[in-house]
C-alpha positions as CSV (number, residue, x, y, z in Angstrom):
1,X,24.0,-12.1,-7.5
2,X,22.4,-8.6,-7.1
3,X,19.6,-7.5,-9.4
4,X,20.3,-3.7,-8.6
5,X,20.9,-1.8,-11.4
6,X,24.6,-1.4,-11.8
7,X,24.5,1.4,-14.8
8,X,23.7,5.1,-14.3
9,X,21.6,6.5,-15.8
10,X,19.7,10.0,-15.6
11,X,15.7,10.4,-17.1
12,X,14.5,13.4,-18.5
13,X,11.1,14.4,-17.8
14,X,8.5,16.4,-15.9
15,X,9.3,15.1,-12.3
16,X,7.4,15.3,-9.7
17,X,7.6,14.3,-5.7
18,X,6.3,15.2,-2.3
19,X,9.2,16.4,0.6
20,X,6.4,16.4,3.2
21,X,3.5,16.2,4.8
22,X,0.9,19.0,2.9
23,X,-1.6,19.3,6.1
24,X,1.7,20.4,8.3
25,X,4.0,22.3,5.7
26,X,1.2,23.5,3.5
27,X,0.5,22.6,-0.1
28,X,3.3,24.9,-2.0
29,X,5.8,23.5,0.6
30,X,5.1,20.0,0.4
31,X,6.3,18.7,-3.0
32,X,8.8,19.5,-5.7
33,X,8.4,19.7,-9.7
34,X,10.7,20.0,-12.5
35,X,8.5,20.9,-15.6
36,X,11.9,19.9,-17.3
37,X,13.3,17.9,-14.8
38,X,16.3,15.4,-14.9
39,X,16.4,12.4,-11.9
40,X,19.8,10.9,-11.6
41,X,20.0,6.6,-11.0
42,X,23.4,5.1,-10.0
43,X,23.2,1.4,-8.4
44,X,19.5,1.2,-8.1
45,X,19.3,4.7,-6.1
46,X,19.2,9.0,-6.5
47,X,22.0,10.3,-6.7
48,X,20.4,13.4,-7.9
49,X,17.4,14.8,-8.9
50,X,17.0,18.8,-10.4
51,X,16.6,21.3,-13.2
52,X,17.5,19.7,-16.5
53,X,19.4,22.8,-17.7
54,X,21.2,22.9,-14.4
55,X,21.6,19.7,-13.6
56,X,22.8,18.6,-17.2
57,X,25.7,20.9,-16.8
58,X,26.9,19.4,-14.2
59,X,27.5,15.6,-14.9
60,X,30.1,14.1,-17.8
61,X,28.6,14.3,-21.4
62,X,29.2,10.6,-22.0
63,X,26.2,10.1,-19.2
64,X,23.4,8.0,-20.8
65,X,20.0,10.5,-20.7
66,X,16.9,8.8,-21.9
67,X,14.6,11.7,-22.9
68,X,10.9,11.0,-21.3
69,X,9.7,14.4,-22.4
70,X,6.3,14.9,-22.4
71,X,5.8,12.3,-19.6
72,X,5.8,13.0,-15.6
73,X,7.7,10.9,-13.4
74,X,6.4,10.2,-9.9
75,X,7.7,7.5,-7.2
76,X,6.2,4.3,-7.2
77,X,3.0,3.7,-5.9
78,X,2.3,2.4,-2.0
79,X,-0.5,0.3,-1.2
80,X,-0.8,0.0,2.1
81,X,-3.3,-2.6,2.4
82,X,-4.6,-5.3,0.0
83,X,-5.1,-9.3,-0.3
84,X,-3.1,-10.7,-2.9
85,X,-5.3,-14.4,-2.7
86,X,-8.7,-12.5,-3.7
87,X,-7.7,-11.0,-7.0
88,X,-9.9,-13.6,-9.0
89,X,-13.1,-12.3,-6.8
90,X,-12.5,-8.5,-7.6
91,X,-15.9,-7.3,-8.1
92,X,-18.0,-9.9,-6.1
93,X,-21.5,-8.8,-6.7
94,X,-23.8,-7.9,-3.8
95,X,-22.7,-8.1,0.1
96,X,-21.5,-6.3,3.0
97,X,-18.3,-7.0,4.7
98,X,-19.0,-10.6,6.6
99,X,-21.3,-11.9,4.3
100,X,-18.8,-11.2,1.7
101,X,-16.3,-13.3,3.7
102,X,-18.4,-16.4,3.8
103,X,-19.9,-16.2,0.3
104,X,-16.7,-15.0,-2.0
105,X,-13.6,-15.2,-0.1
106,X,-13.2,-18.4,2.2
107,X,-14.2,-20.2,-0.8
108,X,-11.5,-18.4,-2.9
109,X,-8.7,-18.8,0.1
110,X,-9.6,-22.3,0.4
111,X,-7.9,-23.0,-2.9
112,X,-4.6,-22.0,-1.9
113,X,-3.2,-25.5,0.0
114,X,-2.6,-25.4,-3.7
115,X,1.1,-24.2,-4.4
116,X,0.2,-24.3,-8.0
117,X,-2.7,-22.5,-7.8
118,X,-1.2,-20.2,-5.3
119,X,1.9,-18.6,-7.4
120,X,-0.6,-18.8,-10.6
121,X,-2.5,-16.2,-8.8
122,X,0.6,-14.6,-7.6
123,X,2.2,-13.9,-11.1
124,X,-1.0,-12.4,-11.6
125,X,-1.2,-10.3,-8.4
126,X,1.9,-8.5,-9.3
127,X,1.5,-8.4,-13.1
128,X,-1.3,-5.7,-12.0
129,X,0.8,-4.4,-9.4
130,X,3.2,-3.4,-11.7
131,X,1.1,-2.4,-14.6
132,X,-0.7,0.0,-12.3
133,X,2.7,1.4,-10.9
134,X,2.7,0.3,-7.3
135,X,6.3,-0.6,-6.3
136,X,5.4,-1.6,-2.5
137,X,2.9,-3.1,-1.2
138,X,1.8,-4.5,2.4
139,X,-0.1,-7.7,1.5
140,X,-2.3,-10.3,3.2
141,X,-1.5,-14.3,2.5
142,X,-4.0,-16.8,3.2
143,X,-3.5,-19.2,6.2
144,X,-1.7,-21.5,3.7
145,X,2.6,-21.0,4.9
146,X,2.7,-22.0,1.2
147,X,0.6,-19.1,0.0
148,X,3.2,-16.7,1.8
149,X,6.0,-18.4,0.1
150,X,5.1,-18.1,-3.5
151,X,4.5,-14.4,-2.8
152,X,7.8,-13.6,-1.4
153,X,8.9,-15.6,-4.2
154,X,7.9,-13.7,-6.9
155,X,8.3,-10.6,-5.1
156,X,12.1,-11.7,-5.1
157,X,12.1,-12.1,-8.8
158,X,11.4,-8.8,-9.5
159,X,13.3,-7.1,-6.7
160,X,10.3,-5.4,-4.9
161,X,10.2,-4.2,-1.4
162,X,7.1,-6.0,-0.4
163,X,5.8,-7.0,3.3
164,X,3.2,-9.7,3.1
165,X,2.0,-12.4,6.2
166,X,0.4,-15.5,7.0
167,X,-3.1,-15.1,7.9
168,X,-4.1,-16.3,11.2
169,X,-7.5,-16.9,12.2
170,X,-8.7,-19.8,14.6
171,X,-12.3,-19.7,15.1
172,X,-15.4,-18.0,13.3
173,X,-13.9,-19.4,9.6
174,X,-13.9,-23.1,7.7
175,X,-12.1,-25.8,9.0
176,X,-10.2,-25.6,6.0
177,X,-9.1,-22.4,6.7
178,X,-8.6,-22.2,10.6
179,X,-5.1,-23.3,12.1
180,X,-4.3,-23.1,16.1
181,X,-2.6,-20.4,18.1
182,X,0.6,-22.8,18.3
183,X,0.4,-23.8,14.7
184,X,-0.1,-19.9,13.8
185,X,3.0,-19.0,16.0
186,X,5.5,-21.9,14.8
187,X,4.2,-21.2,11.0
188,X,4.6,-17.6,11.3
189,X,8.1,-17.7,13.3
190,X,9.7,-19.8,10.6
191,X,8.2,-17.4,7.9
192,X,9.8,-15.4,9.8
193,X,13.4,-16.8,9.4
194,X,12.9,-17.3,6.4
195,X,11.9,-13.9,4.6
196,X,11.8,-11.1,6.7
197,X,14.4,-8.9,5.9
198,X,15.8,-11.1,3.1
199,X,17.1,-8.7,0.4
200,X,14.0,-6.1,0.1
201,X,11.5,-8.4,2.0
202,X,9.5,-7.9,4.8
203,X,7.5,-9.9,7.1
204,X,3.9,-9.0,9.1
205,X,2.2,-10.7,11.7
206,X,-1.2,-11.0,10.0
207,X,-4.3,-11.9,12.2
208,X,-7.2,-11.6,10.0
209,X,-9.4,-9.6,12.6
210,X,-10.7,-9.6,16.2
211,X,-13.3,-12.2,15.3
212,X,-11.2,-14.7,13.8
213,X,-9.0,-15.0,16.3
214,X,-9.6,-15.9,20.1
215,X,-7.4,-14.3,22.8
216,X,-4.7,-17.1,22.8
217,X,-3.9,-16.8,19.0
218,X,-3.6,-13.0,19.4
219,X,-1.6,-13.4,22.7
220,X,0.9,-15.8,20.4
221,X,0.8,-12.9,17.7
222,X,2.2,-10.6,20.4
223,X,4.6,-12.8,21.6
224,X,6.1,-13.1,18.1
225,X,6.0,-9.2,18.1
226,X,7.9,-8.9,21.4
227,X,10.4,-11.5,19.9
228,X,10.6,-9.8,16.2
229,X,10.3,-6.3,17.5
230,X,11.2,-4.7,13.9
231,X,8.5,-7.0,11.9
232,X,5.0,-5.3,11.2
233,X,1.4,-6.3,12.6
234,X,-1.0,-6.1,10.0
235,X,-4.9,-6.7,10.6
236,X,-8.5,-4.7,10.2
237,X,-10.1,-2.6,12.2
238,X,-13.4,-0.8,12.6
239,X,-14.4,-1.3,9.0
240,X,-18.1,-2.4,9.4
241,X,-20.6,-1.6,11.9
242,X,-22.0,-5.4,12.3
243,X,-18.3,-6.0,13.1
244,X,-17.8,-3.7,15.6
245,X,-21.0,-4.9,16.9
246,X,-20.1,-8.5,17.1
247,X,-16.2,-7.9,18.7
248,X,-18.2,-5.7,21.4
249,X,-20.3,-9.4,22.0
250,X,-16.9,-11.4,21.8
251,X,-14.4,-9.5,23.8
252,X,-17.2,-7.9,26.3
253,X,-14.3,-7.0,28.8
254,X,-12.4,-4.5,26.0
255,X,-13.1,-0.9,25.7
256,X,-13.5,-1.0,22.5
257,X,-12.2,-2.7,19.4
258,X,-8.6,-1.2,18.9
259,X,-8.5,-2.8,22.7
260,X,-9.2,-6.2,22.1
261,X,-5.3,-5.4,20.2
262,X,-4.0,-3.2,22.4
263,X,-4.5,-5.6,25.3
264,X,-1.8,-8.6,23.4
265,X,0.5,-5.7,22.7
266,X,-0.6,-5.5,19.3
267,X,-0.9,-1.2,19.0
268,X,2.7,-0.2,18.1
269,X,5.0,0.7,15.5
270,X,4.6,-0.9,12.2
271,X,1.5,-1.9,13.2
272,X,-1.3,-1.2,10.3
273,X,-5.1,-1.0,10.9
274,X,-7.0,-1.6,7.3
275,X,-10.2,0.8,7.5
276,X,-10.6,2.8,10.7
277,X,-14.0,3.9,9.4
278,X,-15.7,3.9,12.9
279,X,-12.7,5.5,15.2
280,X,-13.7,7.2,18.1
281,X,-11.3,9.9,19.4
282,X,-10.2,7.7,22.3
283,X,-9.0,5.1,19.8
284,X,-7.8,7.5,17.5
285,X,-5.4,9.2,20.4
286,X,-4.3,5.5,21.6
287,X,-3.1,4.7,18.1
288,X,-1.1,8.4,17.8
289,X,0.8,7.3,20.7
290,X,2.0,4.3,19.4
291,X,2.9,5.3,16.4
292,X,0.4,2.8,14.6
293,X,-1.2,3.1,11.6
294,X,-4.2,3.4,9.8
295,X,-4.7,2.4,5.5
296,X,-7.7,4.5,3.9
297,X,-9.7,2.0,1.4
298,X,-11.5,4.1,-0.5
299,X,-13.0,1.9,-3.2
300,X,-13.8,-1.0,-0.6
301,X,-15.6,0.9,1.7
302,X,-17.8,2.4,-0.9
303,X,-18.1,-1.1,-2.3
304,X,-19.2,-2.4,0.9
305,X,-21.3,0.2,2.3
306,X,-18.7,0.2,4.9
307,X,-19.0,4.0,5.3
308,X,-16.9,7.5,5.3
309,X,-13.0,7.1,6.6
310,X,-12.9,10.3,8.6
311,X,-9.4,11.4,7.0
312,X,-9.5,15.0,8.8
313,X,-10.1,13.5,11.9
314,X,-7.9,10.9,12.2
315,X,-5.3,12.9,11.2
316,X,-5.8,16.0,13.2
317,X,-4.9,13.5,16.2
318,X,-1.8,12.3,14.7
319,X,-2.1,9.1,13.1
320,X,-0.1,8.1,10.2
321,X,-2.4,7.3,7.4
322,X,-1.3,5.2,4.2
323,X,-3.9,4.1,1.2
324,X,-4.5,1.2,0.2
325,X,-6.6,-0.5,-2.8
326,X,-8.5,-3.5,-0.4
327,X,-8.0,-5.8,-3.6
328,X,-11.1,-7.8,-3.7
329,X,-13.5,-5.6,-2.1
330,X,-11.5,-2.7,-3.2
331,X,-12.4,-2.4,-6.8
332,X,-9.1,-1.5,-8.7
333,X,-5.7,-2.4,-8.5
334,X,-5.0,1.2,-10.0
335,X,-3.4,4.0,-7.1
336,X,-4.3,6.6,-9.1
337,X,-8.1,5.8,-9.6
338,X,-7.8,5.0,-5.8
339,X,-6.9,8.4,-5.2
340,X,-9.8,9.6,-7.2
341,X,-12.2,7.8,-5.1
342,X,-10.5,9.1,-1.7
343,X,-11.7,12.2,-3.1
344,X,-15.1,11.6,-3.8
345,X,-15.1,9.8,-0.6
346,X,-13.9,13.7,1.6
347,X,-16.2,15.4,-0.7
348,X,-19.3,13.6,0.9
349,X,-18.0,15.0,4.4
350,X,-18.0,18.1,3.2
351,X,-13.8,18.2,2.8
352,X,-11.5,18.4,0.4
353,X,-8.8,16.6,-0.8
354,X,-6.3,18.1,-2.2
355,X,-4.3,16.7,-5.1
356,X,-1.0,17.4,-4.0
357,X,-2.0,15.4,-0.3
358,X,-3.5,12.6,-3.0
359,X,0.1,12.2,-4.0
360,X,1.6,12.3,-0.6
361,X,-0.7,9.8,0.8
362,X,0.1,7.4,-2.3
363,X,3.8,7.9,-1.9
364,X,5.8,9.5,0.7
365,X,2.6,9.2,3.2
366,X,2.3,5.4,2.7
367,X,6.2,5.3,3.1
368,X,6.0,6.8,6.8
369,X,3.1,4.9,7.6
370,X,5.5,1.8,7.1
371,X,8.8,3.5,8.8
372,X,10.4,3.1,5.2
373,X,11.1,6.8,3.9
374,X,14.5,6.4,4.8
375,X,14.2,4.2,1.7
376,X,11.3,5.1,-0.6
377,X,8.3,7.6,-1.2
378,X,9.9,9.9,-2.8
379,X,13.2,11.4,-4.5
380,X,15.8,12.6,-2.2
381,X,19.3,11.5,-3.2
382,X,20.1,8.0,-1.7
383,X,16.5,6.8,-1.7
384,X,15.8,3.5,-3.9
385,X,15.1,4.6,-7.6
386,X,11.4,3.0,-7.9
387,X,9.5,5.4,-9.6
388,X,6.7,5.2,-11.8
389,X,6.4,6.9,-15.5
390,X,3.0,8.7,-16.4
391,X,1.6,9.6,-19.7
392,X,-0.9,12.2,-19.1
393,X,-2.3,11.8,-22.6
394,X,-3.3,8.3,-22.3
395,X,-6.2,8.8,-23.5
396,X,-8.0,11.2,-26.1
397,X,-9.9,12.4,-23.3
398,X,-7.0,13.0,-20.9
399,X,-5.1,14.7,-23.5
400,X,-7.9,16.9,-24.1
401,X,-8.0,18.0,-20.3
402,X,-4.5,18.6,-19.6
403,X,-4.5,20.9,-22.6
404,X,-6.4,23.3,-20.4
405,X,-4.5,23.0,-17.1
406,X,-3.2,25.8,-15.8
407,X,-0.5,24.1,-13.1
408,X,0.6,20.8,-11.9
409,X,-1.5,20.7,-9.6
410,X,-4.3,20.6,-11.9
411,X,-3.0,18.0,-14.0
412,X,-2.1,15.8,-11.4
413,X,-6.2,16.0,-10.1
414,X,-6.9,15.2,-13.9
415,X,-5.0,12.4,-13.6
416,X,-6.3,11.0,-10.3
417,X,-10.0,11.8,-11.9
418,X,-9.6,10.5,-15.3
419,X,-6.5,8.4,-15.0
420,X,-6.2,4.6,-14.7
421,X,-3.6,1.5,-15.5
422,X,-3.6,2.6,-19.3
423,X,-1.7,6.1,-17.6
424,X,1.4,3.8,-16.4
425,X,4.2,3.8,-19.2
426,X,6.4,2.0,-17.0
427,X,7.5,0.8,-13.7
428,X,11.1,0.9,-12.2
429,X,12.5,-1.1,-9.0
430,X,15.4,-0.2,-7.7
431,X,16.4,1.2,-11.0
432,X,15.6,-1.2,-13.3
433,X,13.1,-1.3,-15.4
434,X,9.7,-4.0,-14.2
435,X,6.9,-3.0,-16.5
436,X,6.7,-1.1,-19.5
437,X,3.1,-0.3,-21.5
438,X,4.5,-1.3,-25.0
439,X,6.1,-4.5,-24.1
């Protein structure tokens, strides 16, 4: 039995959406508000989404209208990268990227051959996810099949379009946590069968990165690729300069580290590279071509010392760039702080970030990074209804703020600057109601 919504229903509220890209439309083309807006659900999708005054008019009186006044809808969040298995080592104290591997997360991963502890941790995952109004989410397992099943099983329970993946990773890692390229392949190929493309569920080839993996497991990651051509590939790349130092040493024969991919037919579409902070041009071009990917951590890489995403850049070329929190080394489950700290993150290049692109990236951005704005990212009639509802005086200090904004657009960089979890009133999938603040 469906969990879709069957009832519709229309919200009235401040709405607000992007149509488009800001850096090729321009900012005033790129988005849509309705200061008094009114967004239209029937069967878990828009049906329409306008003025209230005008809109209101125009559909039968005995339509149920729940008035969200003084509130601003937006579509649910998408993070485009994060670990759901490190969300009790958020805020590890004191490493760079592969000590913090050895020290803080094998450990953590290691505990989850435990189904119990595994969908404990899971519950909790998406407790936050949903409390901080992220709707989708492209999410890394451990190397546990079981770890991968208790995620798309709660993801199931609350009708969220979620991709998540089995981590494989063969060499370089704990016993514990190492399989083999045929045990990686089977594991992953009946994960496979099992979930991807059940209901809203999606499935991602997940090696953990280049150094993890020798050139037989990523061959087999390939092959399940070329044999699941509409499944994702979803690994790291160029995040730390050790790293990239250390693939150079493994993989001498590779021109550089998106190679060591791109050589197992790994660089394609619906293929997503966490971090990117290192991209050369030639990388950057070779990923535009193939429609790949790139998620922009923002709190991780300050957290890590990783370095500067070059946003401009990457994008100039014509890679699709998403966002994504990095839960644990990202520091916050929260999209909207996330966006804050992308921000501050251009601002120490010298760029800036507009808020209206913020938005985009967090929504209809992180949708075409995925090849799913046919479906989500924003609010164009047919879409699924998962949208998130903001209170923009959350706080005393928020309220303060936004009574001295001039425009939406000012709000909305209040909100990315001052905002957090405790600006989520609730959280819709697929037109139902998944989180609200006062329950």
């Amino acid at each position: 039995m469906s969990n879709e919504a069957s009832s519709r229903e229309a919200y009235r509220a401040s709405v607000l959406h992007s149509i488009g890209n800001p850096t090729h439309m321009g900012i005033e083309n790129s988005f849509q508000y309705f200061e008094d807006g009114l967004l239209v659900i029937k069967d878990g999708h828009i049906e329409a989404l306008g003025h209230y005054r005008e809109l209101s008019e125009q559909l039968p009186t005995s339509l149920n209208v729940i008035d969200l006044r003084g509130q601003l809808i937006l579509p649910g969040f998408i993070d485009t990268h994060i670990h759901y298995p490190q969300t009790r080592i958020i805020g590890a104290y004191g490493d760079q990227l592969l000590d913090w591997l050895n020290n803080y997360t094998f450990p953590e991963e290691m505990r989850f051959s435990d189904v119990d502890y595994a969908s404990e941790v899971a519950i909790e995952f998406f407790d936050q996810l949903l409390m901080n109004g992220t709707t989708t989410a492209l999410v890394f397992g451990t190397v546990h099949p079981e770890s991968v099943d208790v995620f798309f099983q709660e993801a199931e329970k609350r009708n969220l379009r979620m991709i998540g993946g089995k981590v494989l990773m063969d060499r370089h890692a704990p016993e514990a946590l190492s399989d083999t390229p045929e045990t990686g392949y089977q594991d992953s190929k009946n994960l496979i069968e099992k979930w991807h493309n059940k209901g809203r569920l999606h499935y991602a080839v997940t090696p953990r990165f280049a150094p993890t993996c020798s050139d037989e497991q990523l061959a087999m990651a390939g092959k399940l690729l070329a044999e699941y051509p509409d499944v994702y590939l979803h690994t790291h790349l160029s995040e730390n300069k050790q790293e990239i130092a250390w693939v150079k040493e493994l993989f001498p024969e590779s021109k550089n580290y998106l190679d060591v991919y791109d050589q197992h037919g790994l660089v394609k579409p619906r293929a997503v590279f966490a971090h990117g902070v290192h991209l050369c041009d030639e990388q950057c071009h070779r990923m535009a071509e193939a429609g790949a990917a790139v998620a922009f951590c923002p709190t991780s890489n300050l957290f890590l010392g990783s370095g500067l995403f070059p946003l401009e850049k990457v994008e100039k070329i014509g890679v699709r760039v998403g966002i994504g929190t990095d839960i644990g080394a990202g520091t916050t489950f929260s999209m909207i702080h996330t966006m804050g700290e992308a921000y501050k993150v251009m601002q120490m290049q010298s760029c800036k970030l507009h808020p209206i692109k913020s938005l985009y990236q967090a929504t209809l951005g992180g949708a075409e990074a995925l090849y799913l704005s046919d479906k989500i990212g924003n609010f164009i009639p047919g879409k699924e209804a998962d949208f998130v509802v903001i209170d923009p005086e959350a706080t005393e200090l928020m309220k303060t703020r936004m009574e001295h904004c001039k425009n939406i657009e000012e709000k909305l960089f209040v909100l990315t600057t001052l905002g957090d979890d405790r600006a989520v009133s609730q959280t819709y999938s697929l037109g139902r109601r998944v989180y609200s603040r006062d329950n």
